[in-house]
ROKOL-104775 format. One line per 10 residues: number of its first residue (from 1); for each residue x, y, z of N, C-alpha, C, CB. Coordinates in steps of 0.05 Angstrom, whole numbers, padded with zeros to 5 digits. Each point is the difference from the previous one (the first is absolute). Glycine has a CB too. Example, Ala and Ser with C-alpha at 12.3 -4.5 7.8 and 13.67 -1.06 7.14 Angstrom:
1 = 00264,-00114,00156,-00018,00024,00000,00018,00024,00000,-00038,-00023,00025; 00031,00044,-00039,00016,00024,00001,-00015,00022,00014,00024,-00013,-00043 .
This chain:
1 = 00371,00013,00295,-00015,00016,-00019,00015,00005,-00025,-00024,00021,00038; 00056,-00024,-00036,00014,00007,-00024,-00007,-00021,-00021,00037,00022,00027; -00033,-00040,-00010,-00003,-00031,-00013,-00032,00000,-00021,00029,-00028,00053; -00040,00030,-00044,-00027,00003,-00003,-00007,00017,-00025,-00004,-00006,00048; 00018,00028,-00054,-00002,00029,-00014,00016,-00011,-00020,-00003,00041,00036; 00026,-00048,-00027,00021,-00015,-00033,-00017,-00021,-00008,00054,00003,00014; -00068,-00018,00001,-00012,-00024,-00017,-00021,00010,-00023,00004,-00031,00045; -00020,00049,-00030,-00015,00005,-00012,00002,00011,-00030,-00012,-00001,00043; 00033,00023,-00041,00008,00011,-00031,00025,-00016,-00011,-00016,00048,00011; 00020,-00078,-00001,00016,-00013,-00021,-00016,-00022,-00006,00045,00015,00012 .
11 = -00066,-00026,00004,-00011,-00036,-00011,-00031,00009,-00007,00031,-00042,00041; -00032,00038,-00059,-00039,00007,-00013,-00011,-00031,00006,00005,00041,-00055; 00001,-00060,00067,-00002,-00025,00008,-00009,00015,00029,00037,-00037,-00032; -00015,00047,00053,-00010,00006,00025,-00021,00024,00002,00043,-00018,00015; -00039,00034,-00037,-00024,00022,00003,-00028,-00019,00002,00027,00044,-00032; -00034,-00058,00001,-00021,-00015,00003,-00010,-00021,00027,00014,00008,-00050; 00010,-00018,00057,-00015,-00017,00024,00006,00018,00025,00008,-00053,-00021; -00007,00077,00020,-00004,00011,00024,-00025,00017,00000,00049,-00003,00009; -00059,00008,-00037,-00026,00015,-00003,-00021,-00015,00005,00016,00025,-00029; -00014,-00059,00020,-00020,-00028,00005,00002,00002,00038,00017,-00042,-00056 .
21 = -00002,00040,00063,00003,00000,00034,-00009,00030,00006,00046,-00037,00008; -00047,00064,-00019,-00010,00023,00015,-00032,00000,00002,00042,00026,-00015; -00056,-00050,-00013,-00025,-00010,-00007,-00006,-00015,00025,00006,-00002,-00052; 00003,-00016,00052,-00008,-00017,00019,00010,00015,00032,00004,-00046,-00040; 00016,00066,00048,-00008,00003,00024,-00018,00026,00007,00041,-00028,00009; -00056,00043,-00030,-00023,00010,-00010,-00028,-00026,00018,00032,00026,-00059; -00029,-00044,00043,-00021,-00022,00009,00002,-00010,00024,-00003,-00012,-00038; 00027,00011,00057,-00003,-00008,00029,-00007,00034,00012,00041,-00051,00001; -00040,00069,-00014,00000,00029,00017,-00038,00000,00005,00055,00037,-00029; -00073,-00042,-00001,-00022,-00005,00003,-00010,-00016,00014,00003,00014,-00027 .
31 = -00002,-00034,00039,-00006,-00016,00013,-00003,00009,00023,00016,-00026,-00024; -00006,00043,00042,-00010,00015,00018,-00020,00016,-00001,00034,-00006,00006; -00034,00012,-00020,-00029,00022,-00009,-00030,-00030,-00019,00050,00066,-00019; -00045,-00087,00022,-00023,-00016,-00005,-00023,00000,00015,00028,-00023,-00016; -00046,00028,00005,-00025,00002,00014,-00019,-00024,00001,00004,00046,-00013; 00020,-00073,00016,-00012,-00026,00015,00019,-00005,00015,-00027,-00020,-00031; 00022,-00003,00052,00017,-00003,00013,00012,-00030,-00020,-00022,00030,00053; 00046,-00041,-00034,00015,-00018,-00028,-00019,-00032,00000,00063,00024,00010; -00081,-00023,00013,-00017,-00024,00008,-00025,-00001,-00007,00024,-00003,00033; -00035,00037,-00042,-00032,00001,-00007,-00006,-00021,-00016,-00005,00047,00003 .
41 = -00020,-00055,-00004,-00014,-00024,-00022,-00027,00019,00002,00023,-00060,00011; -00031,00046,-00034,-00026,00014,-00016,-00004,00025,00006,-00022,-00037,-00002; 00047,00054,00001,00005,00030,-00001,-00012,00015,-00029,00045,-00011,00033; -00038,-00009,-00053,-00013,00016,-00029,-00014,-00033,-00012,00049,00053,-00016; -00062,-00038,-00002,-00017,-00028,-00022,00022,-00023,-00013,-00039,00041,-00022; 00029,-00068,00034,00013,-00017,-00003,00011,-00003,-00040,-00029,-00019,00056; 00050,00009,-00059,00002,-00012,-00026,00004,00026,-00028,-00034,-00044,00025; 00036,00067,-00013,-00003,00021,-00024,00031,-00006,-00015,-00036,00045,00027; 00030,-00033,-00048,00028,-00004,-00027,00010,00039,00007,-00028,-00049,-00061; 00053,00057,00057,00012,00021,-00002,-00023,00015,-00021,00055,-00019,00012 .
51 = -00057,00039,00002,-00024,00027,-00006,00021,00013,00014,-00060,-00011,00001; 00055,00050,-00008,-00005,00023,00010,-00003,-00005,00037,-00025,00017,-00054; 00004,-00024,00054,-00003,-00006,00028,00016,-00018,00013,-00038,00010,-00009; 00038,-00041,00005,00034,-00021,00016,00023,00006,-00034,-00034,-00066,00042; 00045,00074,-00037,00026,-00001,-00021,00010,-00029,-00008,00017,00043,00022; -00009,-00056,00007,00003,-00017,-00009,-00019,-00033,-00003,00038,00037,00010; -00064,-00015,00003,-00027,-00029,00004,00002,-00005,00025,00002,-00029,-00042; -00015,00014,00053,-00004,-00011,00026,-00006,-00032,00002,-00018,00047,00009; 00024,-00055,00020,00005,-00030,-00003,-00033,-00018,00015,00068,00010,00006; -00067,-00037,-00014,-00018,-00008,00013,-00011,00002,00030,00015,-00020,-00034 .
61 = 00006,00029,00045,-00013,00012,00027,-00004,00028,00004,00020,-00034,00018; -00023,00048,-00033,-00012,00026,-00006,00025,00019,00013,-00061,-00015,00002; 00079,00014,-00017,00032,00023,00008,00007,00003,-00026,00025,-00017,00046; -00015,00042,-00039,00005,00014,-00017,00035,00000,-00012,-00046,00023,00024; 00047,-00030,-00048,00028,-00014,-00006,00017,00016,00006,-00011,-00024,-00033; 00013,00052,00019,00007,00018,-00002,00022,00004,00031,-00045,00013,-00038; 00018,-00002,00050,00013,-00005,00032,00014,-00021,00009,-00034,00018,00011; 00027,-00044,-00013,00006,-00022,00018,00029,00000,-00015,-00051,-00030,00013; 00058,00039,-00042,00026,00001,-00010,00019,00018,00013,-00021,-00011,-00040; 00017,00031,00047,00011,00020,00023,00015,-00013,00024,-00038,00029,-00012 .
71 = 00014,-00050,00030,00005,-00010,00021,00026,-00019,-00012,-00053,00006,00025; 00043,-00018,-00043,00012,-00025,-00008,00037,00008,-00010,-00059,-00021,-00020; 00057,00046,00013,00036,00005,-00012,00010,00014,00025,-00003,00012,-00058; -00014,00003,00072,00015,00008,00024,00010,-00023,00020,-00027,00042,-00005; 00004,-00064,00015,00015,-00017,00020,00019,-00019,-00020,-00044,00000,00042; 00047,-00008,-00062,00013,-00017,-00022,00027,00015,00012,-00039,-00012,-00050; 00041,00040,00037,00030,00017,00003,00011,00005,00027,-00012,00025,-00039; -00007,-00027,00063,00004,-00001,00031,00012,-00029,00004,-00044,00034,00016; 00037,-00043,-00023,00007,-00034,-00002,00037,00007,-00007,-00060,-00029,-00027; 00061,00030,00002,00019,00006,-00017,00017,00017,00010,-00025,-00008,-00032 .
81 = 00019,00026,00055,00018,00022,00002,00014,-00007,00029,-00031,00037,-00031; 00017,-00055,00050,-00001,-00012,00030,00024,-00023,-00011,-00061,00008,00026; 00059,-00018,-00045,00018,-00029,-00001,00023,00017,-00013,-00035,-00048,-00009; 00038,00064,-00006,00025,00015,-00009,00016,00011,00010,-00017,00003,-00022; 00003,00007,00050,00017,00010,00025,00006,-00013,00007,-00012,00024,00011; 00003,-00044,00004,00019,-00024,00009,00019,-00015,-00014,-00033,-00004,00021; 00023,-00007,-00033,00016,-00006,-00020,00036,00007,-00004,-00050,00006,-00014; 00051,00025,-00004,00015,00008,-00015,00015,00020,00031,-00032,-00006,-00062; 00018,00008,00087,00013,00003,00028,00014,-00019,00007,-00031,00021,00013; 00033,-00047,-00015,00010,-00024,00019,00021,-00006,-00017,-00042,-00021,00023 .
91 = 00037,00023,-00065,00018,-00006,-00013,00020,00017,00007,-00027,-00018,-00031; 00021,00048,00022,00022,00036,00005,00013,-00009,00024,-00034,00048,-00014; 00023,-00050,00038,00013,-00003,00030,00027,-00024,-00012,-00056,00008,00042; 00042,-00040,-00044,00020,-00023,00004,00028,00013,-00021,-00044,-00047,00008; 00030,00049,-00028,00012,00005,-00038,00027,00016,00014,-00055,00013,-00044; 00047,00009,00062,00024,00020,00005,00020,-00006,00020,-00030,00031,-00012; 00012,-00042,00033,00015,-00011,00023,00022,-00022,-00015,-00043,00007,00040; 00035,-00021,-00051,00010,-00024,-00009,00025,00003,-00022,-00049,-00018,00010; 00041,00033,-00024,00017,00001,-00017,00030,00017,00014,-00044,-00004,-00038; 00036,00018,00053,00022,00028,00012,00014,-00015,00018,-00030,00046,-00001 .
101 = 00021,-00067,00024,00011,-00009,00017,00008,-00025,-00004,-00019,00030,00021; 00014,-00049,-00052,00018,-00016,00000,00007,-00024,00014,00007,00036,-00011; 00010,-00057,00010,00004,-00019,00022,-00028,-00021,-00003,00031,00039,00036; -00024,-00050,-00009,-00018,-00015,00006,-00029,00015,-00003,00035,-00024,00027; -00039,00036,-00015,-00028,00013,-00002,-00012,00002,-00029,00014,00028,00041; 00003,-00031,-00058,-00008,00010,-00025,-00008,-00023,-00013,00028,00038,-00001; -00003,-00059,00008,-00004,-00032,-00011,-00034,-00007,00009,00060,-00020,00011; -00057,00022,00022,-00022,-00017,00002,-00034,00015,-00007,00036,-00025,00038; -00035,00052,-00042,-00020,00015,-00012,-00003,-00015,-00025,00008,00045,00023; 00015,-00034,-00036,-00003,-00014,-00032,-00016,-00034,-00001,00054,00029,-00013 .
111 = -00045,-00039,00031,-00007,-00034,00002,-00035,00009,00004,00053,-00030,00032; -00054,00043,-00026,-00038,00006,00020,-00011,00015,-00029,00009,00019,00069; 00001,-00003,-00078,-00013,00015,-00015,-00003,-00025,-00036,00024,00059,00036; 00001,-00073,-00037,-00003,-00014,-00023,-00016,-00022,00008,00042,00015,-00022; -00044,-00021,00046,-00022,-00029,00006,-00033,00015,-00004,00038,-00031,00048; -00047,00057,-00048,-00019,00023,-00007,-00008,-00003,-00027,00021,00031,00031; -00001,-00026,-00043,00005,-00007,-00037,-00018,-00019,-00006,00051,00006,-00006; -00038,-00029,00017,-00007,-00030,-00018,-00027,-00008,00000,00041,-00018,00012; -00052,00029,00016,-00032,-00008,00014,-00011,00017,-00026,00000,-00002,00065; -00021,-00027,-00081,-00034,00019,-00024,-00002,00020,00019,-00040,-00040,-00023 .
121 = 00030,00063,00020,-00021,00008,00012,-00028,00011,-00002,00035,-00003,00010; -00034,-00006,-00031,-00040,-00001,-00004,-00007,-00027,00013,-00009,00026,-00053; 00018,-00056,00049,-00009,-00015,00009,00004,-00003,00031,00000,-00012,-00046; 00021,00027,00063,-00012,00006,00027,-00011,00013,00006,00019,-00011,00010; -00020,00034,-00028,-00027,00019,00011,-00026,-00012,-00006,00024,00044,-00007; -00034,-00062,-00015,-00019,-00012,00007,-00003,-00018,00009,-00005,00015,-00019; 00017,-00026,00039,00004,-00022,00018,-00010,00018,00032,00047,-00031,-00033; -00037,00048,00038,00004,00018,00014,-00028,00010,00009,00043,00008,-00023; -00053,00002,-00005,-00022,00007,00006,-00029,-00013,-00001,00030,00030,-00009; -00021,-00068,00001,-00019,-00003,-00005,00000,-00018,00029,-00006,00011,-00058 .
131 = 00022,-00006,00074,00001,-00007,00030,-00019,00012,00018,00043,-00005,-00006; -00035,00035,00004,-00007,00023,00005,-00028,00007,-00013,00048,00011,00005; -00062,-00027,-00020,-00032,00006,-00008,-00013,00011,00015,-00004,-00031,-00020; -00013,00053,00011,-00021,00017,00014,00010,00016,00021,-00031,-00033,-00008; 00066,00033,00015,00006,00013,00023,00031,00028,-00003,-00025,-00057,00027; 00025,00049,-00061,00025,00017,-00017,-00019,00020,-00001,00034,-00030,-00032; -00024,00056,00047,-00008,00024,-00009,00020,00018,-00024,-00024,-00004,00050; 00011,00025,-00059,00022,00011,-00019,00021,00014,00019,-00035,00010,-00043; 00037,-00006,00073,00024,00009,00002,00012,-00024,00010,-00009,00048,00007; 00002,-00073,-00009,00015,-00017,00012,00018,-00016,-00021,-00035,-00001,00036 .
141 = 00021,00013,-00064,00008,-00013,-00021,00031,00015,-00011,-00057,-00014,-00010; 00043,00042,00017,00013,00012,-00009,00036,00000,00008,-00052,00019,-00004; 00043,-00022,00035,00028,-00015,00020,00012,-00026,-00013,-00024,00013,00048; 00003,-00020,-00054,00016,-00036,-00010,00010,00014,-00027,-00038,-00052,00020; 00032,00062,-00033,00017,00011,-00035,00024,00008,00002,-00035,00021,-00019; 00035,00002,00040,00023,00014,00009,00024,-00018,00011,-00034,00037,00011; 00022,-00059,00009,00018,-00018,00012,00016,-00025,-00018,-00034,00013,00039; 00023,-00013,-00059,00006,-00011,-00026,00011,00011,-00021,-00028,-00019,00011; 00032,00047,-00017,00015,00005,-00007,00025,00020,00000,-00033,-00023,-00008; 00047,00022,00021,00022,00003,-00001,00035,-00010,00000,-00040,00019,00010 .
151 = 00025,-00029,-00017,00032,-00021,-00011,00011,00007,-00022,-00014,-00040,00015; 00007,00045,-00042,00003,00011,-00011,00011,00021,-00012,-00018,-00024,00013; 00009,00043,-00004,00011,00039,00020,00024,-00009,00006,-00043,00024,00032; 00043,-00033,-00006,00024,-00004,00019,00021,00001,-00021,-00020,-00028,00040; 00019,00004,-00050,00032,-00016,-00015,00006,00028,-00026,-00016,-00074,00003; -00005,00091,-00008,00010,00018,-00033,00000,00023,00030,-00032,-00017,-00073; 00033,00029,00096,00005,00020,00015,00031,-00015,00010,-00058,00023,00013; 00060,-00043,-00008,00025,-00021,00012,00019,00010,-00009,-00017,-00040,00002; 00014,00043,-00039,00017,00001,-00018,00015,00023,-00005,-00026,-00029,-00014; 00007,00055,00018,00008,00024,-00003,00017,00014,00022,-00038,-00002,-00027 .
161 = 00030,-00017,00055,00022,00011,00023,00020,-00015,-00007,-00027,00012,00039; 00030,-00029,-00037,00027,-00011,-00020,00012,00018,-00008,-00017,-00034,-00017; 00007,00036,-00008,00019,00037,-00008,00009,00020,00013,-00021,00000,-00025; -00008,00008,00024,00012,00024,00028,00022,00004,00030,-00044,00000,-00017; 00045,-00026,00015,00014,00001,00034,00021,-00001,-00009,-00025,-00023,00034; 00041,00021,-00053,00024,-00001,-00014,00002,00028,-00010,-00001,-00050,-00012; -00008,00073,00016,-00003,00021,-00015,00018,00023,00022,-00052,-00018,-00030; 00067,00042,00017,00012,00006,00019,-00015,00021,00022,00038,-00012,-00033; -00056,00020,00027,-00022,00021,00019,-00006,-00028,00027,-00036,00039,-00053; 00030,-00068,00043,-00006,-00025,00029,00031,00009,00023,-00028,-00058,-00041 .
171 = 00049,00054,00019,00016,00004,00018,00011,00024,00015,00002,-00034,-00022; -00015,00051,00019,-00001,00031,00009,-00023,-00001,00025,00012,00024,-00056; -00025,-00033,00049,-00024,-00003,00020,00012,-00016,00030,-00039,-00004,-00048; 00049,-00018,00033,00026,-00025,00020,00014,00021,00019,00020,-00039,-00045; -00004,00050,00035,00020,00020,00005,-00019,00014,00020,00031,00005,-00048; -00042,00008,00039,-00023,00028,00016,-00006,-00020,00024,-00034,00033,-00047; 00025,-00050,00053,-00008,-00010,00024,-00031,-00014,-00001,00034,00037,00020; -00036,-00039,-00049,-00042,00001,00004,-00001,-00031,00000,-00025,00048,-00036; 00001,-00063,00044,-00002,-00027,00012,-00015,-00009,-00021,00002,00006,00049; -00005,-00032,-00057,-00012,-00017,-00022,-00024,00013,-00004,00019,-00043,00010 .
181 = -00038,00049,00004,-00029,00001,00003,00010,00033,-00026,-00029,-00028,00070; 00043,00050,-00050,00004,00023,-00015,00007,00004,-00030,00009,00008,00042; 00021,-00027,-00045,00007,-00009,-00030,-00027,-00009,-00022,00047,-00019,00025; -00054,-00002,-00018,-00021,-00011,-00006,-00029,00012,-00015,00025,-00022,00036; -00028,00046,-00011,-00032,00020,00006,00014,00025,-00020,-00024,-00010,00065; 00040,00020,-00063,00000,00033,00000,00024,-00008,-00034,-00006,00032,00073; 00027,-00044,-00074,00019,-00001,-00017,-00007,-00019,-00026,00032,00012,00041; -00042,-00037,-00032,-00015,-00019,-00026,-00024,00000,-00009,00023,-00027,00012; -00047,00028,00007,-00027,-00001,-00007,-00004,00028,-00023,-00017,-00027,00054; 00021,00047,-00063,-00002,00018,-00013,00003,-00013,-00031,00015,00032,00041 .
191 = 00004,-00048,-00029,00008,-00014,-00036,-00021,-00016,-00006,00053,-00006,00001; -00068,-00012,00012,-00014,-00022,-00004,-00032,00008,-00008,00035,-00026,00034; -00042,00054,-00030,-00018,00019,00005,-00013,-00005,-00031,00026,00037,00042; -00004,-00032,-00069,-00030,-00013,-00022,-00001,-00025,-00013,-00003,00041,-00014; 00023,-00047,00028,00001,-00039,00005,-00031,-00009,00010,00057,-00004,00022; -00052,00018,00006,-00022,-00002,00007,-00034,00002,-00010,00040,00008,00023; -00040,00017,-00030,-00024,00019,-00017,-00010,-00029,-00020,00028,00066,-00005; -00012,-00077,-00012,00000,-00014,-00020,-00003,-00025,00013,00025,00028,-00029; -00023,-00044,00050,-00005,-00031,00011,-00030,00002,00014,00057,-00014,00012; -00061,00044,-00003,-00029,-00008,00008,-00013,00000,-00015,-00001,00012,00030 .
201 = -00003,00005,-00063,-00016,-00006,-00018,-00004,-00032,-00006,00013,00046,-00015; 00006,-00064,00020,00000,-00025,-00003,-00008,-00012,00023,00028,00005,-00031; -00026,00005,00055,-00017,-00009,00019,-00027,00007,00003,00037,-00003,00016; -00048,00026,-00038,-00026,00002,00003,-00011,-00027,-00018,00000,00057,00008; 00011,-00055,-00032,-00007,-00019,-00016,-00005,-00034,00016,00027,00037,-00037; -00009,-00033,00043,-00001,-00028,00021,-00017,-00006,00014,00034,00005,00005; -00038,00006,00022,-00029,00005,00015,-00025,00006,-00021,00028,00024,00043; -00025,-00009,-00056,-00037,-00005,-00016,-00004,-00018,-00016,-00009,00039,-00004; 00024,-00057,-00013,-00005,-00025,-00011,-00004,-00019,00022,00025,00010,-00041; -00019,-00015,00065,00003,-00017,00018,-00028,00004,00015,00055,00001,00001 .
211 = -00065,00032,00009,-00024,-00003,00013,-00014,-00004,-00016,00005,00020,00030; -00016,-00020,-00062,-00007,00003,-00018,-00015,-00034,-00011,00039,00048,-00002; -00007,-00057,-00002,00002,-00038,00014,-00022,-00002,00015,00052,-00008,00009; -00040,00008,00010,-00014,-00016,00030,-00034,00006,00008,00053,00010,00024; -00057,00018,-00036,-00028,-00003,00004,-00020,-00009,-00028,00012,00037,00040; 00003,-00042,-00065,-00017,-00013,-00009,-00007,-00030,00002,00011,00036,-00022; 00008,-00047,00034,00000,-00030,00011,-00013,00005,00027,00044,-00021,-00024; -00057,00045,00034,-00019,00002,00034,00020,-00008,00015,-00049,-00015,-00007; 00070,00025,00008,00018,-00009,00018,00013,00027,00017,00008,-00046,-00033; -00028,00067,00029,00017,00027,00013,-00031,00005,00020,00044,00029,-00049 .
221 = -00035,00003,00057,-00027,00007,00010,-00025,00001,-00010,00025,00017,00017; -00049,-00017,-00030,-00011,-00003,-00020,-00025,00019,00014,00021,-00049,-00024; -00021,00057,00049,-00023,00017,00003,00016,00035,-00008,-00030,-00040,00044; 00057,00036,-00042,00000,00018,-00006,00009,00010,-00035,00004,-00005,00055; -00009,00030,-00065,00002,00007,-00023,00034,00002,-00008,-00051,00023,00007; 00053,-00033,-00024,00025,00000,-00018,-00003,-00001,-00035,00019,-00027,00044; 00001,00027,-00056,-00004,-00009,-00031,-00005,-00031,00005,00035,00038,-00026; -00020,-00057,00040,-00003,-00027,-00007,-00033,-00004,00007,00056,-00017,00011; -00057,00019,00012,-00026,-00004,00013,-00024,00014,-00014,00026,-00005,00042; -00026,00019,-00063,-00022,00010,-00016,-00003,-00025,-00030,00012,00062,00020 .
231 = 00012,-00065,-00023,00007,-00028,-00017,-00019,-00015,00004,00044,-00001,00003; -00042,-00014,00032,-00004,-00017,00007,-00026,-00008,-00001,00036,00010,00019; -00053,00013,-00001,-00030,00010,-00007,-00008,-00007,-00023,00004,00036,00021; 00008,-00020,-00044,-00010,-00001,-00025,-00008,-00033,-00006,00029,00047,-00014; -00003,-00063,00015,-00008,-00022,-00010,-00013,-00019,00020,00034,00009,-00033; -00036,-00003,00060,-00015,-00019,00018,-00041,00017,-00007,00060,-00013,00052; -00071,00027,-00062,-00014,00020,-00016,-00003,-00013,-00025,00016,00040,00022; -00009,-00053,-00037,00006,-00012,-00020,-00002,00034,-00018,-00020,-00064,00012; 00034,00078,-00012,-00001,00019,-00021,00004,00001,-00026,00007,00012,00030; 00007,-00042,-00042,00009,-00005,-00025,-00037,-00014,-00017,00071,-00013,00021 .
241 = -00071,-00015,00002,-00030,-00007,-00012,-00019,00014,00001,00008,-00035,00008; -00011,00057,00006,-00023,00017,-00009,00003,00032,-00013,-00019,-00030,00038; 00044,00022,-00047,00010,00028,-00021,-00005,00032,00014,-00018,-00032,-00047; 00028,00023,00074,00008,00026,00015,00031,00013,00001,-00038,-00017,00027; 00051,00011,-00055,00026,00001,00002,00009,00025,00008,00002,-00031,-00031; -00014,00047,00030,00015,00031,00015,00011,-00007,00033,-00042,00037,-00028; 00031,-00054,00039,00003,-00005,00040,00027,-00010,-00006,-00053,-00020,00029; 00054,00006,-00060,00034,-00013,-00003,00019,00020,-00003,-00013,-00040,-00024; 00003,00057,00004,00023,00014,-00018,00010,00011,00013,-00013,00004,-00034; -00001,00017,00055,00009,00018,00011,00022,00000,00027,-00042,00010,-00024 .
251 = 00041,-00038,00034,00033,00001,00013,00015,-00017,-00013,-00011,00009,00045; 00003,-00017,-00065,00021,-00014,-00025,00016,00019,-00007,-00030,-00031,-00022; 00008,00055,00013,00023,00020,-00022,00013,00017,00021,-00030,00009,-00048; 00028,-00002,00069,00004,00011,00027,00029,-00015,00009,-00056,00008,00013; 00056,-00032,-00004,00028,-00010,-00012,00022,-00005,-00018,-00021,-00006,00019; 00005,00008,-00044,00017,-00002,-00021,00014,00036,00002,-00034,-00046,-00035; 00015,00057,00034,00009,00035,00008,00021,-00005,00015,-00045,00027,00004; 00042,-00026,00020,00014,-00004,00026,00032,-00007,-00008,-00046,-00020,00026; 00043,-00012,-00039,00020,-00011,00004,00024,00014,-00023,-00032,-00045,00023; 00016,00044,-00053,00015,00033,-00015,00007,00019,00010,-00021,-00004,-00027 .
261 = 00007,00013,00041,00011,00033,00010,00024,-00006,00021,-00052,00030,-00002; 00060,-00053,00017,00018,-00010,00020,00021,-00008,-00026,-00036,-00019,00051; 00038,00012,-00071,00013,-00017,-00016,00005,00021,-00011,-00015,-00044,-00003; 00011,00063,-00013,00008,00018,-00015,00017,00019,00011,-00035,-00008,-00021; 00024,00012,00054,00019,00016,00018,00029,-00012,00002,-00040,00014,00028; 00034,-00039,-00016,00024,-00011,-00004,00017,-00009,-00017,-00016,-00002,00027; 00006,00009,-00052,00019,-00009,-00025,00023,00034,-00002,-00049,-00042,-00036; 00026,00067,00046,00020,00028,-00005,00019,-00006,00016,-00030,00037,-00009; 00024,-00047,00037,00019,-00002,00023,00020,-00014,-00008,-00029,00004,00031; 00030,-00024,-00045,00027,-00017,-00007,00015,00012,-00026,-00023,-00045,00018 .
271 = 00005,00054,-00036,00013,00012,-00017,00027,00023,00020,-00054,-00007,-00042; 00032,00021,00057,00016,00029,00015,00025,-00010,00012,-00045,00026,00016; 00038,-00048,00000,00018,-00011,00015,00032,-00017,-00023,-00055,-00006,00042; 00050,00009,-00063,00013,-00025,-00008,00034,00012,-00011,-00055,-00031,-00017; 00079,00027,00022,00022,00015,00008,00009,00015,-00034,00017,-00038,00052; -00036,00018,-00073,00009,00016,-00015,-00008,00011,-00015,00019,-00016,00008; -00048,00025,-00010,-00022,00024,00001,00007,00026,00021,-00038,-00041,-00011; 00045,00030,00037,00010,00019,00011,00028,00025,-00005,-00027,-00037,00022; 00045,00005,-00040,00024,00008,-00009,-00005,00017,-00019,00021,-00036,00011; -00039,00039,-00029,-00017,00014,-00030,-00005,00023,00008,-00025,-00037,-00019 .
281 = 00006,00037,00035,-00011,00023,00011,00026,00025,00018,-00052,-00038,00004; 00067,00025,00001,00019,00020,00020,00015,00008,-00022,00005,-00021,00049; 00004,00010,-00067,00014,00014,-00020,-00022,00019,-00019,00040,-00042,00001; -00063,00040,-00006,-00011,00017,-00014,-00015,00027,00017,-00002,-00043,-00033; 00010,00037,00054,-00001,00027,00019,00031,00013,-00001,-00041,-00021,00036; 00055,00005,-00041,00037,00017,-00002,-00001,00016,-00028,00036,-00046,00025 .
């Protein structure tokens, strides 16, 4: 929360993209309170343009945009939030183990984690999933994002135990009697903490261009509601040739939102993080 509180009254970059993200998780909070379900059809008058009444219009199968946009950023960011855990878990876990304990273990992690690196991975995830047709659900997708990335994480968390284990509090801990797992949990992870804060913003980013991807090529779940999958609609709908462009815009600009308010956050975070902004700031508090 400290972290959080300094960001806020030093980066007008992180204020703004954390006010775009309090917007948008405003719009997954409504979504619970929608008074369709996320599957109704010919729930309201097919084809309307944004009025008073649909805000943002309604689509050829008579839904209501407005809503179906709700459904669509909440499971999009559930998506986004399922692969980030995994993810930026498997990287934190190896990243620490690996780096602290060194040796062999470390070589042959490193060998696993840089053979991770080299693999595209958009073009196996659409390989992946275009295996997997009609049977990728969004939490299955969401597993495959997560399982893909962390390689990344690992090797910049790798780096920072590096440091640390050379530090004289590791070897106090040595001394004290506490076991890798303890060093590791209670004495390093504290440090890595807005390392951390700052790689999942990039792992959100990651996961929503990717589900985002995949279901406009019909290659994700498609019965269910997302941003891509409203895309998808739109143009399998032909919404462009019959100048229903609102069914477009609205998880167009919904991402573009999205992916700013994730980008702006993480531009304060690096600024906050960066040793010699930090260096700036500690002397103008002396």
């Amino acid at each position: 929360m400290v972290v959080i509180r300094d960001l806020l009254r030093a980066s007008p970059s992180f204020r703004i993209g954390a006010l775009i993200l309090f917007v948008v998780v405003l719009l997954v909070i409504l979504s619970f309170f929608s008074p369709y379900e996320p599957d109704d059809r010919r729930a309201v008058p097919r084809n309307e343009p944004p009025s008073q009444e649909f805000i943002l219009g309604t689509t050829s199968t008579g839904q209501d945009v407005f809503w179906m946009l709700t459904f669509a950023v909440r499971n999009t960011l559930i998506v986004a939030g399922i692969a980030v855990i995994i993810g930026r878990s498997i990287g934190v876990f190896l990243g620490m183990i690996s780096g602290y304990v060194g040796g062999t273990f470390d070589r042959v992690a490193s060998s696993i984690v840089d053979s991770f690196i080299v693999i595209p991975r958009l073009p196996l995830v659409i390989l992946i999933a275009s295996i997997l047709r009609g049977q990728m659900s969004l939490l299955g997708l969401a597993v495959l994002l997560g399982l893909l990335d962390w390689a990344y994480p690992s090797k910049r968390y790798r780096a920072q135990i590096l440091s640390l284990r050379e530090r004289e509090f590791t070897h106090t801990g040595i001394f004290a009697g506490m076991n890798t797992f303890k060093i590791v949990a209670q004495e390093h992870l504290p440090f890595l903490i807005p390392f951390l804060l700052a790689d999942v913003v990039s792992g959100f980013l990651f996961a929503i261009g990717f589900e985002v991807t995949l279901a406009v090529l019909g290659l994700s779940d498609l019965d269910s509601q997302s941003i891509g999958t409203m895309i998808y609609w739109g143009n399998y709908y032909q919404a462009l040739l019959t100048n229903r462009t609102w069914v477009l815009i609205a998880p167009i600009a919904a991402s573009v939102v999205i992916v700013i308010g994730f980008y702006l956050v993480s531009i304060g975070m690096s600024s906050y993080l960066d040793p010699r902004t930090r260096l700036a700031r500690m002397q103008a508090r002396s």
